[in-house]
Structure formats: C-alpha cells, structure tokens
C-alpha positions, 0 to 999 in steps of 0.5 A: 244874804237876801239873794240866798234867801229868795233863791231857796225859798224859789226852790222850796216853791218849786219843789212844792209845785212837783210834788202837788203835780205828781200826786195829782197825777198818781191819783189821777191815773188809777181813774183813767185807767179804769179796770173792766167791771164783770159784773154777771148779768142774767136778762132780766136784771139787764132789762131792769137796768136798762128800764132804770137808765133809759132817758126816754123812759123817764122823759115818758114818766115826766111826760106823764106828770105835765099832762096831768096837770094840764088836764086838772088845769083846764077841769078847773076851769071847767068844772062841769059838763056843758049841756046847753045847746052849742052856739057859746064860744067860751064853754065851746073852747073850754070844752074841747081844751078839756077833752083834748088835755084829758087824751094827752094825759091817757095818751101819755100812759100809752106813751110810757109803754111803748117806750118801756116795750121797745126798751125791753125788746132792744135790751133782748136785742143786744143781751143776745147781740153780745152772746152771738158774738162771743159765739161768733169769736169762738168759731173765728178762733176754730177758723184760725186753728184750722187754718195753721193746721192746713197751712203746716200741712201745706208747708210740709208738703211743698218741701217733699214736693207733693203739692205745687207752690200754688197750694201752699200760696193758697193756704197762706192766703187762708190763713191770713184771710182766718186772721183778719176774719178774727179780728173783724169778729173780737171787734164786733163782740166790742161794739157788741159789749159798747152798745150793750153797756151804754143801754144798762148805764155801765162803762164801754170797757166793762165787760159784764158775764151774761149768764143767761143764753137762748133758748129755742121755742117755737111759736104756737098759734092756734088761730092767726086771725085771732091772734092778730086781731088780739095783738092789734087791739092791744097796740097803743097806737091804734088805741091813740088813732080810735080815741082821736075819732072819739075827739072829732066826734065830740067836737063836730058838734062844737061850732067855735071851739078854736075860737071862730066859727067852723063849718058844719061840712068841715067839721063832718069831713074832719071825724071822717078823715080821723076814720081813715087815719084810724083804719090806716094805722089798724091795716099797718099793724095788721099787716106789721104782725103778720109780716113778723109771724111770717119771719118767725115761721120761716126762721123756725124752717131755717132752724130746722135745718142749721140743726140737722146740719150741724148734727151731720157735722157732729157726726163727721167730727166723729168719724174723722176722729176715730180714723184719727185714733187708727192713723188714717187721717190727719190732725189738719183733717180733724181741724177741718172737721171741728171747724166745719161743726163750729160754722154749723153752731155758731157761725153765721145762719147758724144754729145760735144766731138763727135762735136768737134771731127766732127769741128777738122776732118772737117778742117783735109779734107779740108787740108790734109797736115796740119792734116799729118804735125800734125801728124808727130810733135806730133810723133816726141814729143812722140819719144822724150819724149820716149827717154827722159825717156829711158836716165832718166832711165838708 
C-alpha cells in the first residue's frame, strides 16, 4: 500500500514538472520569436532616438558634470585672484589647478558637441544607408526579372536553333550571377537595417518604415575663404588648440606651478609649442573643409550626369515600349530597357546613391569635426574587429 502510494504521489510529481516546463516554454517562445516592429521613422525622430540612445553622448553630458565639480572644487580652495608677484609655490599650483579644471569643464561642453554632431551626421548616414539599399534591391530585383526574360529568350532560340549553345551558357550564367547579385543586395539592406536599428535603440530584426528620402540641393557658397575660415573658427577642436595657448601663457609666468621649479626658457618654449599645436590643428581643418567642399562639388558634377543619363534611359524605355505596342521588339527587349533605367536610378553611382552621398558631404563641410570624429570611431571598430578575428584565429 505504501508502495502505491509513493509510486502515485512520483507521478503526480512528475506530471507536475511537465506542466511547469511546458508553460514555461509556451510563455518563452512568443519572446524569442519576437515580430519586426514597423515603426515609421522620418530623419529627424531617428536623430533624436539616436541622440536619447547614444552612450557616448550621455558619457559626454556626465562628463560635463564631473568637470564641474572639479572646478568648483579647486575655486574653493582658491577663492581669489592671486596678484602678488610669482615666486609662492602653494598660490602657484593652486592657480594653475584652477585654470586647468576651469578648461576641462569649458572643454567638456565642446566635447558634448562633437559627440551630438557626429551622431547626427551618422544617423543621416545610415537613415539614407537603409534607403540606398532598399533602391538597390529594387533594382537587383529588375536585374533578375531582366535576366529570366533573356534566359526564356535564349532558351527558345536554342531549341529553333537560331543561337549557338554558347549563347544560351551565357544567358545561364547571367541569370545566376542576377541571383547571387539579389541576395548580396537583401543582405546589404540587412546590415543596412542592424547598423540603423542599433544607432536609434531598436531590435536588429525590426524593420522600421523610413519616410523621409533625399533631396538633391546643391551646395552655394558665395566666397570660399570666408566660408571656410567661418567653419574653421567655429570647430571646437581649434577652439580646444587656442585656449591651451591661453593656458600656457598664464602659466609661463608661474615658476612652481607643478610644484618644482621650472625654467623661464622651458616655460617660454612650452607657450610656443602650444602656438604650433594650435596653428597645426586650424591648417588640418582648413584643409579637412576644403577637401570636402571639393567632394561635394564634384558629386554635383557626377549628379548631373547619372541624371541625364538616366533621363536618356527614360527615353529609350519609351521607345522600346511603343514598338513593344506595334510587335517590333520583344518583352525580353523591354526588360532590358527597364533595367537599364533601373541601374540609371538606382544603381550604383547612381541618381539616388550620388544624392545621398552630396546630402552626407554636405553635412560633413559644414562640421568638419564630426565627419573627423566619425571617421576615427569607425577606425577604431575596424581596428577592433581586426583584432578580434586575429585573437579568434589564433
């Protein structure tokens, strides 16, 4: 009796456990197979998402506040303006820890916006990225339409024997290459979509409807010099070189602000190596923003022709289709044509891509420091992920 009893009761336990497990599972699985949110996006509420979600630029903002207090920190302990003559250690290095705390915190404002310009100049990036390749689909997918169209055309021949088997091979071989070519292309509009989605805080598999696109505007300047030396003057990183002059020149009058005795020609030499340094980074970003307004000038050039090549290709489909009309041509002759106008618009170097390459540059001229600040983040991720594969492999 015992032994019956203990067998049921193990059954009831067992029992028990399946049902735990099973709804455990049953609740589990709608999580893991999350479906794509489809969110619409215009650019700006991307650029805002991506402004609330960026790590850097809240490390900025925090950077901000830690400055702060160490300059009210240091004000403290200095709470006037020495004006005795130099030669007093303490006053010396209470001084220059003052001075040195008040540009970390000015500097710290500049920080955050760097951070915040070149996060809204890589949002543009992949905002547009995202709708390039979706163009870019689109076009594969006129390819591969094209391509079954010559290969039935090729097939058909060869079996009235009006084409060698060399033709037909080749139209085989188009129409696969057409394929691969799709897939490369659904597979760039992914990473397109992960690199977007991680930048705004969604889900990798979401797929959030872009509704704005891009708009062609070209670039007026009425007077290069000015306009550079305007861009120039408003970078916070030559700001950041001249004040570090201010700095040197305060201290060059100090004698122990680090606390020993420093030469008078060191402390000379120091202001002017800060003079160079600064020089140096206002001869890099002059030459940064004229380099890009050279891009964006020649993009403008290349624009012109991708549209009037494309409005050539326009005016072929035309064509091709009214003698489609009469039965002088075939549909595999009007694929062609379609995708030749396809490529035109929105393949590569094409109409759309040049387009968002002109919007992305644009921005760059105008704030040189974030296209730079850019740059060297998406160096150090490449760095990284070399090493990465460099430590995987080994």
């Amino acid at each position: 009796m015992v032994r019956l009893v203990v067998s049921r009761l193990r059954r009831s336990v067992a029992v028990w456990i399946l049902t735990v497990c099973f709804v455990g599972v049953a609740l589990v699985l709608p999580v893991m197979a999350k479906e794509p949110a489809t969110p619409q996006l215009s650019l700006e509420e991307a650029i805002k998402l991506a402004l609330a979600h960026a790590e850097d630029v809240k490390n900025a903002a925090k950077d901000i506040e830690r400055t702060e207090e160490w300059r009210n920190y240091r004000a403290d302990k200095l709470d006037y303006t020495p004006t005795e003559p130099p030669g007093n250690p303490a006053v010396e290095i209470a001084w220059a820890q003052l001075l040195t705390a008040d540009l970390q915190w000015r500097m710290s404002k500049k920080a955050l916006t760097v951070e915040q310009d070149a996060t809204v100049l890589d949002t543009c990036k992949k905002y547009w990225d995202v709708l390039k390749a979706q163009e870019a689909v689109k076009a594969a997918e006129t390819s591969l339409a094209n391509a079954r169209r010559q290969l039935q055309k090729a097939r058909a021949s060869y079996q009235v024997e009006m084409v060698p088997y060399a033709t037909l091979v080749a139209a085989e071989v188009q129409y696969k290459a057409a394929e691969a070519s799709l897939a490369a292309a659904r597979n760039a509009l992914d990473n397109a979509y992960a690199a977007f989605n991680q930048l705004v805080g969604l889900w990798a598999v979401d797929r959030p409807v872009l509704t704005d696109t891009v708009e062609f505007n070209s670039l007026q300047v009425d007077d290069l010099d000015t306009e550079v030396n305007r861009i120039v003057d408003a970078c916070p990183t030559v700001w950041l070189a001249q004040e570090k002059v201010t700095l040197q020149k305060y201290l060059e009058d100090m004698m122990f602000y680090t606390g020993e005795y420093r030469p008078y020609q060191a402390r000379k030499i120091e202001v002017e190596q800060a003079e160079l340094d600064a020089a140096s980074t206002r001869k890099l970003f002059d030459l940064t923003t004229r380099s890009l307004y050279y891009s964006v000038k020649g993009l403008e050039e290349k624009y012109a022709a991708a549209v009037e090549k494309a409005r050539l290709a326009e005016e072929n489909l035309k064509v091709v289709k009214a003698k489609y009309d009469v039965g002088l041509v075939t549909a595999a002759d009007v694929s062609a044509a379609e995708k030749e106008l396809a490529d035109a618009q929105y393949g590569q170097y094409g109409v759309f891509e040049l387009a968002c390459q002109h919007a992305y540059y644009k921005l760059a001229f105008q704030k040189p420091w974030a296209y730079l600040s850019s740059l060297s983040v998406a160096g150090g991720s490449s760095a990284a992920s070399s090493s990465a594969s460099g430590s995987t492999g080994q």
